[in-house]
C-alpha positions in Angstrom: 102.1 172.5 47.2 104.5 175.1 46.9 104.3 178.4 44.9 108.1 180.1 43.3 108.1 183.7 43.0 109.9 185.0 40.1 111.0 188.6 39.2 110.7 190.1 35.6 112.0 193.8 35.2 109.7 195.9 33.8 112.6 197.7 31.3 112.8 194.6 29.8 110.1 193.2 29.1 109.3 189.3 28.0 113.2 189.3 28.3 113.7 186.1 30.3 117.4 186.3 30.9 116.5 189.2 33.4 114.2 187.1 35.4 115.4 185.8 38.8 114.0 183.6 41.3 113.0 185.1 44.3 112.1 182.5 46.2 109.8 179.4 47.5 107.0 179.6 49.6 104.8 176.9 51.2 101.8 179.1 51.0 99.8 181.3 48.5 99.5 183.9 50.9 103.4 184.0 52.1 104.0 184.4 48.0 101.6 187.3 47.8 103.3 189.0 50.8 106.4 188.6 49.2 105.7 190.3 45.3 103.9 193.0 47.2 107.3 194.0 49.5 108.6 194.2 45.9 106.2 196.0 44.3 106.3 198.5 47.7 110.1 198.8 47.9 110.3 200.1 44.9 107.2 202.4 44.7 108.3 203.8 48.2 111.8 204.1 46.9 111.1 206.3 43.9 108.0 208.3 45.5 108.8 211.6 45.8 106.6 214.2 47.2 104.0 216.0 45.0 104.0 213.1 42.3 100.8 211.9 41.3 99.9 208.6 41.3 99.9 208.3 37.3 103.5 209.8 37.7 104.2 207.3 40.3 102.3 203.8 38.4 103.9 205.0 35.1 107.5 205.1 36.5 106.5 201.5 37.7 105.6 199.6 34.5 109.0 201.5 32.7 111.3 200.8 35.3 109.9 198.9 38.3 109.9 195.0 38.6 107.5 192.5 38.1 107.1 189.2 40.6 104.5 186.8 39.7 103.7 183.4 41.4 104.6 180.1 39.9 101.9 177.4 41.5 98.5 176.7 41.7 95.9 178.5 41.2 98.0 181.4 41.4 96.8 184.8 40.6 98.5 187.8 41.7 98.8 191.0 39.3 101.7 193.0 40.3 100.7 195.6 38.0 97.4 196.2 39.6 98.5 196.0 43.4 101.5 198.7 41.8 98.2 200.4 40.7 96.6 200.7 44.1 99.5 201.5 46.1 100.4 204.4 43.7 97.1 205.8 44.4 97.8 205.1 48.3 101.2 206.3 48.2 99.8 210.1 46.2 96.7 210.4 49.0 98.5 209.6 52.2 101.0 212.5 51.0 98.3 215.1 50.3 
């Protein structure tokens, strides 16, 4: 079994001419790993200090974008990791 990761940008939404493959992965866990370095890079690219986490999560769902996993049982929301790490990202800054 293998699981595809694709990429959807956030901008434009349901627009499936702006989704790309990332890649293949031989595991669930190696597929989650890689729509989290997504979801990170650009949360930890457009952090800046003194935004809130609402600031930062917000700017994610306009702008950011969304991997999801292809495969399986697959279920992965990039949304509600993006959640958590905004939160993460706010505290550790504090």
């Amino acid at each position: 079994m293998s699981y595809k990761v694709f990429v959807d940008d956030n901008f434009h939404y349901m627009d499936e001419d702006d989704r790309s493959l990332l890649g293949e992965f031989e595991t669930f866990e190696a597929a989650v790993a890689a729509c989290q370095r997504v979801v990170n890079d650009y949360l930890e690219g457009t952090y800046q200090a003194g935004m809130s986490a609402e600031e930062l999560y917000k700017s994610y769902v306009d702008f950011g974008q969304d991997p999801f996993i292809v495969g399986g049982d697959s279920r992965f929301s990039a949304w509600d990791y993006a959640k958590e790490q905004s939160a993460r990202l706010a505290n550790e800054s504090k």
